[in-house]
N, CA, C and O atoms as a DFTB+ gen file, in Angstrom:
732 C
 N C O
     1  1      89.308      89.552      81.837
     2  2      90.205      89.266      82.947
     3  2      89.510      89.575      84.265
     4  3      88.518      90.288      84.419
     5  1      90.163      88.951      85.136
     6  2      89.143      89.132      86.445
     7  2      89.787      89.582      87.320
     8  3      90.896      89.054      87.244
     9  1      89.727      90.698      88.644
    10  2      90.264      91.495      89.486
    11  2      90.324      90.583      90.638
    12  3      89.265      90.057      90.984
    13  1      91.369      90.324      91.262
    14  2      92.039      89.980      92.197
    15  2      92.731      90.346      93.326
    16  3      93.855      90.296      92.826
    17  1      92.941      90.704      94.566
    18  2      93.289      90.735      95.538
    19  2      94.426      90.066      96.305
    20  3      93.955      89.225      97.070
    21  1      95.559      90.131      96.360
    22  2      96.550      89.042      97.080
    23  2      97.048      89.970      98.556
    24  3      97.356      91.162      98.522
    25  1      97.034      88.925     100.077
    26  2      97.065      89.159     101.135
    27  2      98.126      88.547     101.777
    28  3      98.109      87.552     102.503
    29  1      99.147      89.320     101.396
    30  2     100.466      88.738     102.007
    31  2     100.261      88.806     104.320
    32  3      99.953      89.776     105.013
    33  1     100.545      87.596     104.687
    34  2     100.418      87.492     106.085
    35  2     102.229      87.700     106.465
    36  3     103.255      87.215     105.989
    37  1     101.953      88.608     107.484
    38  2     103.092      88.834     108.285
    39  2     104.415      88.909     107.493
    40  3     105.430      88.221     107.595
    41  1     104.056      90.149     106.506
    42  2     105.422      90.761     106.118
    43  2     105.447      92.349     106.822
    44  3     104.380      92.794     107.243
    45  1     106.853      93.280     106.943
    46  2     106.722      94.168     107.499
    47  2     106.163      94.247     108.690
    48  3     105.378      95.153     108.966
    49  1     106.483      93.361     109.484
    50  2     105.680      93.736     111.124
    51  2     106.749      93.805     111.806
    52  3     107.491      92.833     111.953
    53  1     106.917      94.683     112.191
    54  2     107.902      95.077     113.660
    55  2     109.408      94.882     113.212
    56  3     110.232      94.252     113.875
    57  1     109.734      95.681     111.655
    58  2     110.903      95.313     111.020
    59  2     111.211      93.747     110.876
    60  3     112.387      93.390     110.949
    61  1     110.302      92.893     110.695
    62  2     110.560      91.741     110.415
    63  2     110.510      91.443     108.866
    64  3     110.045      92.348     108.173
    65  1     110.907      90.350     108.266
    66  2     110.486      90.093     106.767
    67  2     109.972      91.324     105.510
    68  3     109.031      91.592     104.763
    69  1     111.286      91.786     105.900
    70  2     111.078      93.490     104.769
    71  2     111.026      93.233     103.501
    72  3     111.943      92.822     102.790
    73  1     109.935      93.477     103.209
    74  2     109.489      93.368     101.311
    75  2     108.854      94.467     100.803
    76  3     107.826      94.898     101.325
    77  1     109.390      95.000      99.777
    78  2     109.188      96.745      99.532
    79  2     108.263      96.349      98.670
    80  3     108.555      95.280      98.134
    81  1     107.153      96.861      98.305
    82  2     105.441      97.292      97.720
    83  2     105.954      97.067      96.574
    84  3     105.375      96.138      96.010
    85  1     107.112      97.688      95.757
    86  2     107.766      97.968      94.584
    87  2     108.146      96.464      94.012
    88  3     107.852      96.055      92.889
    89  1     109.043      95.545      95.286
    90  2     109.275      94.551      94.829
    91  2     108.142      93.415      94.537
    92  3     108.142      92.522      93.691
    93  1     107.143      93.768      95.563
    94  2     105.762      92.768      95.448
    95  2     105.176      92.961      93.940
    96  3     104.613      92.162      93.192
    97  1     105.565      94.487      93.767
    98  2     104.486      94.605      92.463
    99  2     105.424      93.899      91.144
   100  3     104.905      93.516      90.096
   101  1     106.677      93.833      91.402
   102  2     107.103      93.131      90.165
   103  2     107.396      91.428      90.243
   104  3     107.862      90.753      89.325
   105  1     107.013      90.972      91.514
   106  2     106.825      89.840      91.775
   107  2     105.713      89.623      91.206
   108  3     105.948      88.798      90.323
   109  1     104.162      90.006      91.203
   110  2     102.934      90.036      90.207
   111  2     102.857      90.391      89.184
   112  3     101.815      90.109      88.591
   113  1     104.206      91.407      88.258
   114  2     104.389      91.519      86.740
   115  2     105.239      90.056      86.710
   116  3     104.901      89.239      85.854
   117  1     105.802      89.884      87.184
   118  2     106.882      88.633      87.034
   119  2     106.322      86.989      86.301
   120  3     106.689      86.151      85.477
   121  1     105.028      87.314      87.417
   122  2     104.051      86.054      86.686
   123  2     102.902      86.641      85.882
   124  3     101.750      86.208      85.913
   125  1     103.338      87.688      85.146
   126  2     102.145      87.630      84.287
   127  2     100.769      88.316      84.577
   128  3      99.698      88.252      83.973
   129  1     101.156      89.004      85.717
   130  2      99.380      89.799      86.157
   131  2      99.755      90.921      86.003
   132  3     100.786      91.569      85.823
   133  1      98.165      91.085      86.161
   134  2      98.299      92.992      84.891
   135  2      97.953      93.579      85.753
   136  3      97.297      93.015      86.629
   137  1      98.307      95.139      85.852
   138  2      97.053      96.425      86.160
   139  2      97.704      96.196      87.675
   140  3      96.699      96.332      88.374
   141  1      98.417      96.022      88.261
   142  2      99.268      95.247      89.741
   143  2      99.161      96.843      90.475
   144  3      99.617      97.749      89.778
   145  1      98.648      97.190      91.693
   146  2      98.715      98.202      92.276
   147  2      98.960      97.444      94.006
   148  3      98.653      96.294      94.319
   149  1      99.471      98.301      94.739
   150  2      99.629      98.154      95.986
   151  2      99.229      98.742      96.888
   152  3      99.310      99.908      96.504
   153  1      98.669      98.752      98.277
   154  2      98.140      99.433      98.923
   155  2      98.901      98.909     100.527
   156  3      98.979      97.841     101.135
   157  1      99.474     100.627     100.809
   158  2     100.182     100.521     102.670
   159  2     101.467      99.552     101.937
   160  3     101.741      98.963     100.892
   161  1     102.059      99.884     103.414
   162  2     102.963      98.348     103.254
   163  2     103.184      97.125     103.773
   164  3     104.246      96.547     104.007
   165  1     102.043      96.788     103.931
   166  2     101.857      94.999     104.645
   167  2     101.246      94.167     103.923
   168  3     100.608      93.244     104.429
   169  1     101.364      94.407     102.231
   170  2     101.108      93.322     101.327
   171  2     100.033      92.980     100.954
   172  3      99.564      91.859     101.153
   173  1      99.553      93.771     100.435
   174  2      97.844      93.819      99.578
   175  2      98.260      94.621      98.290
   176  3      98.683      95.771      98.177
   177  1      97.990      93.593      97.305
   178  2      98.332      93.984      95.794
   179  2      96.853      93.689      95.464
   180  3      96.362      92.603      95.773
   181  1      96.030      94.797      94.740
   182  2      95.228      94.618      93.505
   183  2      95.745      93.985      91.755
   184  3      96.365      94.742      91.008
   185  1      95.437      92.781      91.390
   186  2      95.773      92.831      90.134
   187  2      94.417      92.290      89.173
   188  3      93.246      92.352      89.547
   189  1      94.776      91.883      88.173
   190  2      93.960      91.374      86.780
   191  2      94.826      89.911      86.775
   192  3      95.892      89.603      87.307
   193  1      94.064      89.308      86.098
   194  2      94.511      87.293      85.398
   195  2      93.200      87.041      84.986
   196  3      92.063      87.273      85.399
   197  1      93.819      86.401      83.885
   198  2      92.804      85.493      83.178
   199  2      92.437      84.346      83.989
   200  3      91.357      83.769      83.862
   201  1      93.172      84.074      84.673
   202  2      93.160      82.761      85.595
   203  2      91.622      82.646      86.324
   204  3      91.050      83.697      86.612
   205  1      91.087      81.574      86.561
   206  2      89.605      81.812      86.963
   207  2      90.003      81.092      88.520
   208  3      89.050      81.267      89.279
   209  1      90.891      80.504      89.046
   210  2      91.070      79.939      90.106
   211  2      92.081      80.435      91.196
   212  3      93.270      80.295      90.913
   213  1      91.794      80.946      92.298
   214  2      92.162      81.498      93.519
   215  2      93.554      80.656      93.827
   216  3      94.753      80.904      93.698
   217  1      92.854      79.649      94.251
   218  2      93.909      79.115      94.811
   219  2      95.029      78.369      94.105
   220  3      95.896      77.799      94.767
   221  1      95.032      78.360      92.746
   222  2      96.160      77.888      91.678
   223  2      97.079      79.827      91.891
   224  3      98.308      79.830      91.944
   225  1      96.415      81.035      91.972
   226  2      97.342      82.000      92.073
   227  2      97.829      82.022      93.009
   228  3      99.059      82.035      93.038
   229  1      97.099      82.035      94.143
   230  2      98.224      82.148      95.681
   231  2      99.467      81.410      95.578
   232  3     100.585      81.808      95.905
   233  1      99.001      79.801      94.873
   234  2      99.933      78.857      95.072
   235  2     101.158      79.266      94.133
   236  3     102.125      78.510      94.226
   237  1     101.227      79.867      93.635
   238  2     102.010      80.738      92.632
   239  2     102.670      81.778      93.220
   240  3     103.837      81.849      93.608
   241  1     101.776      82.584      93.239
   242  2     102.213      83.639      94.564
   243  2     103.277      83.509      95.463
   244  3     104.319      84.155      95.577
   245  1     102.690      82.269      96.266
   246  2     103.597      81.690      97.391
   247  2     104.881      81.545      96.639
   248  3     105.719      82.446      96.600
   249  1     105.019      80.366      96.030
   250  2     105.938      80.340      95.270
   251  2     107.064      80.710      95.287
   252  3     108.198      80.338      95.588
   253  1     106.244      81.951      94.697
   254  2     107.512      82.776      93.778
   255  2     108.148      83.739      94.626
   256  3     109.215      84.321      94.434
   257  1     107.104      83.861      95.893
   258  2     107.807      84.704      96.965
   259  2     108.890      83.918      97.673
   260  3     109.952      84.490      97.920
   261  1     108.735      82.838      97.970
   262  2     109.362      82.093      98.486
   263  2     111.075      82.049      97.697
   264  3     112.112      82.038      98.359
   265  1     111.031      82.035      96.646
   266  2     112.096      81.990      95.883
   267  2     113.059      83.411      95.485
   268  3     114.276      83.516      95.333
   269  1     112.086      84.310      95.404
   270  2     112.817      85.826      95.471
   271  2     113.033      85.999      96.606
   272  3     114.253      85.977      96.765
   273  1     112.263      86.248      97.978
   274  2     112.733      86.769      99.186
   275  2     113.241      86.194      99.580
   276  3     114.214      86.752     100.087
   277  1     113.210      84.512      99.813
   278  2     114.481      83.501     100.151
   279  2     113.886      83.111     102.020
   280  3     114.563      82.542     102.877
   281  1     112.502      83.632     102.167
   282  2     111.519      82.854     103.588
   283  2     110.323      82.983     102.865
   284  3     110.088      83.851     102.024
   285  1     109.468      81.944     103.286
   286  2     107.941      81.583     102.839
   287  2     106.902      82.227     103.796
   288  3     107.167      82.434     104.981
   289  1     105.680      82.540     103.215
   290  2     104.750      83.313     103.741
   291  2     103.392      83.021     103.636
   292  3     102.935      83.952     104.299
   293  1     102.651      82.523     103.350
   294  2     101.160      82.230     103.448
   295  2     100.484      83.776     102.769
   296  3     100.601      84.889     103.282
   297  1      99.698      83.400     101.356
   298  2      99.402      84.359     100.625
   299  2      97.773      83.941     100.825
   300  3      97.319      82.799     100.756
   301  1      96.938      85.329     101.123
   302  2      95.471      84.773     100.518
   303  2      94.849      85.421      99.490
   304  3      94.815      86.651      99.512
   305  1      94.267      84.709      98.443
   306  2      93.753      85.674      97.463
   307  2      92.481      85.585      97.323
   308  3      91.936      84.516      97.595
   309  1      91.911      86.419      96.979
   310  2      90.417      86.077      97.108
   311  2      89.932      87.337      95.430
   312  3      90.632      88.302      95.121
   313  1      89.074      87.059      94.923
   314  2      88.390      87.988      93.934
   315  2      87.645      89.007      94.421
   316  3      87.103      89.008      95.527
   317  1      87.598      90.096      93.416
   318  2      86.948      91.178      93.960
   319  2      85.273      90.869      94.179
   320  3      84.623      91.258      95.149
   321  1      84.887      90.285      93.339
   322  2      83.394      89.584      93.607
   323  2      83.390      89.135      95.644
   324  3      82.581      89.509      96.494
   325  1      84.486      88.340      95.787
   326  2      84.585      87.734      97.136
   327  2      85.000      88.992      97.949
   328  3      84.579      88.923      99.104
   329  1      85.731      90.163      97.670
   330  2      85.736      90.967      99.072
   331  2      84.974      92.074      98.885
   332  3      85.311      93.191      99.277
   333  1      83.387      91.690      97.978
   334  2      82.262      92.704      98.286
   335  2      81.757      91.937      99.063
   336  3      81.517      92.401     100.178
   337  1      81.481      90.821      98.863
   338  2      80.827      89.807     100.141
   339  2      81.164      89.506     101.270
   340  3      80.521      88.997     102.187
   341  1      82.571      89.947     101.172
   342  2      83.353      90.117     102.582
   343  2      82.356      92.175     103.341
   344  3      81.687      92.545     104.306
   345  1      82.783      92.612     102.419
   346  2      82.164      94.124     102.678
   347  2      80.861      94.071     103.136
   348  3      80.356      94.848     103.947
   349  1      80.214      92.918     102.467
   350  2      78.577      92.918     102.792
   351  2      78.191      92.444     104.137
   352  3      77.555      93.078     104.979
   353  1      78.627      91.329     104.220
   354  2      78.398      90.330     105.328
   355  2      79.419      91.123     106.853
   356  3      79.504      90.547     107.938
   357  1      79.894      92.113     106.636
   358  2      80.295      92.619     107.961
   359  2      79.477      92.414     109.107
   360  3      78.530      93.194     109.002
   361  1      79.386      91.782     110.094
   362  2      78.135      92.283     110.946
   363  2      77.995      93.841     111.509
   364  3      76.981      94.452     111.846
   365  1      79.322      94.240     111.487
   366  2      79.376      95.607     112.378
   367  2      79.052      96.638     111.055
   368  3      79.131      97.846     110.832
   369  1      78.930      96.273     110.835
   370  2      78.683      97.346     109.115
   371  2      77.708      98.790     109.438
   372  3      77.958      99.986     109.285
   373  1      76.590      98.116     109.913
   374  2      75.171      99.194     109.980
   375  2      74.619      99.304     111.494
   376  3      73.461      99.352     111.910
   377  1      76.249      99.333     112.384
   378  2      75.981      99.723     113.529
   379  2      76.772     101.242     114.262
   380  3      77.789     101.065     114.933
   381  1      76.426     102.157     114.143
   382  2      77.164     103.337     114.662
   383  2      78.808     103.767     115.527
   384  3      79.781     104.520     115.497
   385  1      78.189     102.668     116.217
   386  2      78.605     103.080     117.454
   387  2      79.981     102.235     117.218
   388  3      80.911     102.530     117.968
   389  1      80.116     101.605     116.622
   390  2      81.391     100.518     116.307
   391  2      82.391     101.179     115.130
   392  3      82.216     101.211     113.912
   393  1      83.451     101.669     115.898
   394  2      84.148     102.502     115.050
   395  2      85.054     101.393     114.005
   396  3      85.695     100.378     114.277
   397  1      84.794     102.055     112.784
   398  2      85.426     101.292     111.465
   399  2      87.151     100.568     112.259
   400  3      87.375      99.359     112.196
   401  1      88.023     101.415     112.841
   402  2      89.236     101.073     112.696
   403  2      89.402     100.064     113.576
   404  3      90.395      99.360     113.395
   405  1      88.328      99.678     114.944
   406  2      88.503      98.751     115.612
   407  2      88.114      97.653     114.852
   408  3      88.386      96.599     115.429
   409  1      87.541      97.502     113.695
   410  2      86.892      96.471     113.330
   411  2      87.935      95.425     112.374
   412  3      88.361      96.077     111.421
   413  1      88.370      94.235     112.368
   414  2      89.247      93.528     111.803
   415  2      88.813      92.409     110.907
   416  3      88.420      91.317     111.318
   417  1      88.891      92.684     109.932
   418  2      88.603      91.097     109.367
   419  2      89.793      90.254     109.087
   420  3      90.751      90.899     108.659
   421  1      89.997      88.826     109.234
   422  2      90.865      87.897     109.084
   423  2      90.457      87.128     108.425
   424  3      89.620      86.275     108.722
   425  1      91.147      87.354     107.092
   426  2      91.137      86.598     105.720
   427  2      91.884      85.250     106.065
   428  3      93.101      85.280     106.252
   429  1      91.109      83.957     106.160
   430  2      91.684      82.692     106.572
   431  2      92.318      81.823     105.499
   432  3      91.597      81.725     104.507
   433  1      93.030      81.417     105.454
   434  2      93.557      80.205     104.408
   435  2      92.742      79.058     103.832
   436  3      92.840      78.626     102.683
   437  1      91.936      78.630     104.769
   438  2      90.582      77.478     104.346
   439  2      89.698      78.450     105.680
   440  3      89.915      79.262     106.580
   441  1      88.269      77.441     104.822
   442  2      87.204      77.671     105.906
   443  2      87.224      77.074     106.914
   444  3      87.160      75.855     106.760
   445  1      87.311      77.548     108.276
   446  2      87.020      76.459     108.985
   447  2      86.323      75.431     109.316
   448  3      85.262      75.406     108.692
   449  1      86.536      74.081     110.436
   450  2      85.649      73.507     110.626
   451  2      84.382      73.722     111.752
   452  3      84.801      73.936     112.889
   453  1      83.467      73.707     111.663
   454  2      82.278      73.968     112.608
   455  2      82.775      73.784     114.015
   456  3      82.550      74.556     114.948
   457  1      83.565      72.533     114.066
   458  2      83.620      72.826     115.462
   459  2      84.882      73.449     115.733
   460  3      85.202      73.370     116.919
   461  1      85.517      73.916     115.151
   462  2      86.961      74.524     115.578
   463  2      86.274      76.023     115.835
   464  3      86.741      76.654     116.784
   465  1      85.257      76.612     115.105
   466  2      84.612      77.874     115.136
   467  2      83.788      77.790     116.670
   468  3      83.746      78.718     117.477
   469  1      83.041      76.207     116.878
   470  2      82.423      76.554     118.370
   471  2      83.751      76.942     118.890
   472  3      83.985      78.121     119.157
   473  1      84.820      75.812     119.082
   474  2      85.347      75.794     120.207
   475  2      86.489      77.476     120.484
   476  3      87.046      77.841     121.520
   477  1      86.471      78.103     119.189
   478  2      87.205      79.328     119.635
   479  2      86.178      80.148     120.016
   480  3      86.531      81.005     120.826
   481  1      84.787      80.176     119.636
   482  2      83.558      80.690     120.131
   483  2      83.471      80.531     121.941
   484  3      83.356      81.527     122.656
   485  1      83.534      79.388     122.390
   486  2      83.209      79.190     123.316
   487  2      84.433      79.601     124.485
   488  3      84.142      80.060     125.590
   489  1      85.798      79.357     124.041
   490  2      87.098      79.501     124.876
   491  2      87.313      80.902     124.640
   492  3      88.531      81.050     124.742
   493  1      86.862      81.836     124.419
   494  2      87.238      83.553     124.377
   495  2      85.773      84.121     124.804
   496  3      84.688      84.237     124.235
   497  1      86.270      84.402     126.034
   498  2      85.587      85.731     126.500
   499  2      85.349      87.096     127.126
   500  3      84.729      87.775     127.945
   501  1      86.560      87.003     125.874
   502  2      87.142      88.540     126.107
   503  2      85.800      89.832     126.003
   504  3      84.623      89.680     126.329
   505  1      86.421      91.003     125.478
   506  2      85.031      91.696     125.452
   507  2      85.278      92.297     124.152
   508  3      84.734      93.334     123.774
   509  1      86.603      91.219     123.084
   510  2      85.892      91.483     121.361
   511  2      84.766      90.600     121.145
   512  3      84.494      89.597     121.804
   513  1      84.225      91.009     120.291
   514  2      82.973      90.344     119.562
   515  2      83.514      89.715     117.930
   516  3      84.219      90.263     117.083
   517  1      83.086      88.838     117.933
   518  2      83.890      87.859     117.031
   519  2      82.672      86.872     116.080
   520  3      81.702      86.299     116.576
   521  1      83.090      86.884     114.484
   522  2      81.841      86.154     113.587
   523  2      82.717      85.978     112.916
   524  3      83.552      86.785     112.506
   525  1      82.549      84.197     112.616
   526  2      82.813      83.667     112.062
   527  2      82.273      83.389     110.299
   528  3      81.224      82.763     110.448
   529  1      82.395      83.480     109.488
   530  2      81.798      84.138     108.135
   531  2      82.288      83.587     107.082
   532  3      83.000      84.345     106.423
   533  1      82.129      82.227     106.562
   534  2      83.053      81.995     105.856
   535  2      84.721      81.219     105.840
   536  3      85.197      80.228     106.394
   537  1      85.062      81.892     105.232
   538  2      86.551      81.968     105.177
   539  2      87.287      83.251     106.115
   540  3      88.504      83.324     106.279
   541  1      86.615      83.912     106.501
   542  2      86.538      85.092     107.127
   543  2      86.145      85.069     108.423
   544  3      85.288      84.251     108.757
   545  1      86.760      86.054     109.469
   546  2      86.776      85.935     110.789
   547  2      86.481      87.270     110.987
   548  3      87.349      87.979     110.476
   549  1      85.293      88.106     111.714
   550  2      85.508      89.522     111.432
   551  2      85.118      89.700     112.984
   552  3      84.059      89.371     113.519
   553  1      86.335      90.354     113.616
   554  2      86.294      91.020     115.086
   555  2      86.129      92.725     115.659
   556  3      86.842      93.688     115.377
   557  1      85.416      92.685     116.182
   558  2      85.372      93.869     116.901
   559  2      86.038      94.014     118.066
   560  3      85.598      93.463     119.075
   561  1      87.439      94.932     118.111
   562  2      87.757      95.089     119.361
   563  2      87.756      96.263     120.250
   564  3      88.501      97.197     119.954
   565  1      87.137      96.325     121.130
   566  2      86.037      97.102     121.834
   567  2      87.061      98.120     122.774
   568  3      86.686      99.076     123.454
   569  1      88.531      97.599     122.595
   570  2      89.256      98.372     123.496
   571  2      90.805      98.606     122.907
   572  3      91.851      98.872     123.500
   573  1      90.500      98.387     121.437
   574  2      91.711      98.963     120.352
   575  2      92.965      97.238     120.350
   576  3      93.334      96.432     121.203
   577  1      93.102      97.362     119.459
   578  2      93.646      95.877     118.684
   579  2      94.748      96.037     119.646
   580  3      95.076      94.915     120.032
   581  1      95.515      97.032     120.242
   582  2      96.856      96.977     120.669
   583  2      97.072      96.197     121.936
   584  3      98.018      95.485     122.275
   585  1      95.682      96.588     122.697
   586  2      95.805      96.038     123.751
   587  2      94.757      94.918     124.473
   588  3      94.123      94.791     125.521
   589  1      95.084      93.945     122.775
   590  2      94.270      93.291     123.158
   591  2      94.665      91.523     124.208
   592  3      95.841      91.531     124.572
   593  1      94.151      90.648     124.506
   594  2      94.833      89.325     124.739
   595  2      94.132      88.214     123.542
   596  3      94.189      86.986     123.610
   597  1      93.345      89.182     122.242
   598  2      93.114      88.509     121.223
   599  2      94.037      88.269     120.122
   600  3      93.873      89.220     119.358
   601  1      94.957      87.458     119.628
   602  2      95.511      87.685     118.666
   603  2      95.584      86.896     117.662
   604  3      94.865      85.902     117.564
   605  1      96.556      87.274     116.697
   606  2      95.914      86.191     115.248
   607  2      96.307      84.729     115.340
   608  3      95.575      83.811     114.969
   609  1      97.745      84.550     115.962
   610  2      98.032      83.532     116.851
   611  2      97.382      82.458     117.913
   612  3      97.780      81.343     118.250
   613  1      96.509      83.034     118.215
   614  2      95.458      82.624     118.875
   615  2      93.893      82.308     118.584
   616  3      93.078      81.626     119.207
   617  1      93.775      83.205     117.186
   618  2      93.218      82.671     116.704
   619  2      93.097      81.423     115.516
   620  3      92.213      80.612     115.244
   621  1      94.306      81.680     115.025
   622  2      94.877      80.799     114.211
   623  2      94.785      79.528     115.123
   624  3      93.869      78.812     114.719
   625  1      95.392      79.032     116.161
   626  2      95.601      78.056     116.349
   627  2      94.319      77.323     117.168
   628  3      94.458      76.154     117.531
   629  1      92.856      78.173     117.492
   630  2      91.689      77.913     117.682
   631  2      90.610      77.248     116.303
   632  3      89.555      76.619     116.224
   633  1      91.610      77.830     115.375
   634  2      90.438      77.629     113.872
   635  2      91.086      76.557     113.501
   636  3      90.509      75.597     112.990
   637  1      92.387      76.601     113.723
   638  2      93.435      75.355     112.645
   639  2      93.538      75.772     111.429
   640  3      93.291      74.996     110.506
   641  1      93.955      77.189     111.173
   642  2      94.048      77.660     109.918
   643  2      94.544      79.031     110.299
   644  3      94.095      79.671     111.250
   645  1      95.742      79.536     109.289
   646  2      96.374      81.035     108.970
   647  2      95.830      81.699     108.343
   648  3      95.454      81.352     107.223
   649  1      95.564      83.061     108.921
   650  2      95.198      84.075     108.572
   651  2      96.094      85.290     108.128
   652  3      97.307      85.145     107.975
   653  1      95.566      86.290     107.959
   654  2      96.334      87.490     107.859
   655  2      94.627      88.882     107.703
   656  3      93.686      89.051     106.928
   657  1      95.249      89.627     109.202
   658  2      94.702      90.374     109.030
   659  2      94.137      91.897     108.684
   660  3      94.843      92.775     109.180
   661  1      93.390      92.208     108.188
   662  2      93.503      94.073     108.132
   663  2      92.061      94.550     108.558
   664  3      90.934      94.059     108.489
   665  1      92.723      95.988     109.135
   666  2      91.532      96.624     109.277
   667  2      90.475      97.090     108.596
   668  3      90.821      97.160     107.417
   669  1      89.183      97.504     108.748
   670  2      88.291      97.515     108.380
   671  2      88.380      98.719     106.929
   672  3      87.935      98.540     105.795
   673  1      89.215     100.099     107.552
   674  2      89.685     100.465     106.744
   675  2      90.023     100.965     105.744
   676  3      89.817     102.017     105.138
   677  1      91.018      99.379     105.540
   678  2      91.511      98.562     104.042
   679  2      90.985      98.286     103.707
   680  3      90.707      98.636     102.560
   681  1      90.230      97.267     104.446
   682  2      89.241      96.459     103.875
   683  2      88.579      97.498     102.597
   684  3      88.314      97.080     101.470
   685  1      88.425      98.638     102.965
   686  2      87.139      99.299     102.527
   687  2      88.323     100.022     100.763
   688  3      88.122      99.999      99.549
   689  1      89.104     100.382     101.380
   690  2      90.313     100.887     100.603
   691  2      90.446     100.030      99.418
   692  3      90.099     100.382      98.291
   693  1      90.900      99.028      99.678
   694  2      91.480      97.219      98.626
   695  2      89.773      97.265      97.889
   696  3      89.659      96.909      96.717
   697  1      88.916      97.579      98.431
   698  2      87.668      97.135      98.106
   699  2      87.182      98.607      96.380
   700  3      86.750      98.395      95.247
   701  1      87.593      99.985      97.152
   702  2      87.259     100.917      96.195
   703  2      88.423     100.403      95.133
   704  3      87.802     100.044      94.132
   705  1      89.522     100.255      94.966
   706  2      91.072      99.540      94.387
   707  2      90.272      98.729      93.268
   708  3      90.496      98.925      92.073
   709  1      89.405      97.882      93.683
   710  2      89.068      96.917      92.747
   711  2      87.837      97.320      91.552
   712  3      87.357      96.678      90.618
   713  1      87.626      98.539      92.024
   714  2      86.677      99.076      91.286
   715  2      85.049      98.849      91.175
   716  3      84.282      99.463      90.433
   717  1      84.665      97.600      92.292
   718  2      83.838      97.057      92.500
   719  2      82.808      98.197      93.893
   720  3      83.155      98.756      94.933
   721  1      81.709      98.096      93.270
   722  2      80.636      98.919      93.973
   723  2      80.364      98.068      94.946
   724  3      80.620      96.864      94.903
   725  1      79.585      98.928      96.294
   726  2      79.104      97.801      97.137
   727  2      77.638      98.144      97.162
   728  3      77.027      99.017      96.545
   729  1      77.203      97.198      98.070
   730  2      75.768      97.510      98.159
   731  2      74.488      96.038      97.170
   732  3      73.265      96.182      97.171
């Protein structure tokens, strides 16, 4: 069976779309995935499936959330193989001075297109630092996420694709979860 990751976007934010960890995890016994753990409460479940395809689970995922909570949400799942390579490819990884919690990665729904990546490249010049990676968007914000005029909204609608994001962290957290070494 293969270890899995699911990235619920914009549940629990600002008392919005309340979905308890407890109920997520029996939403992932519900269909059949094993070993289901949760991490925080903004919707990152570790599980197991035999299933070899990502995006046949999200689409499931989605689903079934959609039908228990009764509003739809944009799920991303990715394998634990995929968020060591997310871990690897950090750029800010093996730089000091860049504190872990400012650092964000945004797990995207598709990859983007080249030029949707120039053109949010080129229209922000704020003073986060921003790499495009994939399916993955990983920002540094140099003056704390809260106060930033970067947001996922904005980035979302620069890439043409939904995200959902977490801090670096988690990242690192979801990453020990899966049992997968880095390096």
């Amino acid at each position: 069976m293969a270890i899995y990751l699911s990235l619920f976007r914009a549940i629990n934010i600002g008392g919005n779309s309340k979905v308890s960890m407890a109920a997520l995890k029996e939403l992932h016994e519900a269909l059949g995935l094993c070993n289901v753990a949760t991490y925080l409460q903004t919707g990152n479940v570790v599980f197991e499936s035999p299933e070899t395809d990502p995006a046949k689970l999200a689409a499931q995922l989605k689903k079934e959330f959609g039908q228990r909570f009764g509003f739809e949400t944009e799920v991303m799942v990715r394998t634990a193989a995929e968020l060591k390579e997310v871990f690897n490819k950090n750029p800010f990884l093996n730089q000091p001075a860049k504190e872990p919690k400012w650092v964000l990665v945004l797990f995207l729904a598709s990859r983007p297109a080249d030029q949707d990546i120039e053109a949010l490249l080129k229209a922000y010049d704020g003073p986060e630092e921003l790499h495009v990676i994939g399916c993955e968007l990983y920002a540094y914000y140099t003056n704390g996420i809260g106060r930033s005029k970067l947001t996922n909204a904005y980035i979302e609608k620069k890439l043409k694709t939904l995200g959902t994001g977490r801090n670096w962290n988690t990242v690192t957290k979801l990453l020990e979860m899966t049992g997968v070494q880095v390096g």
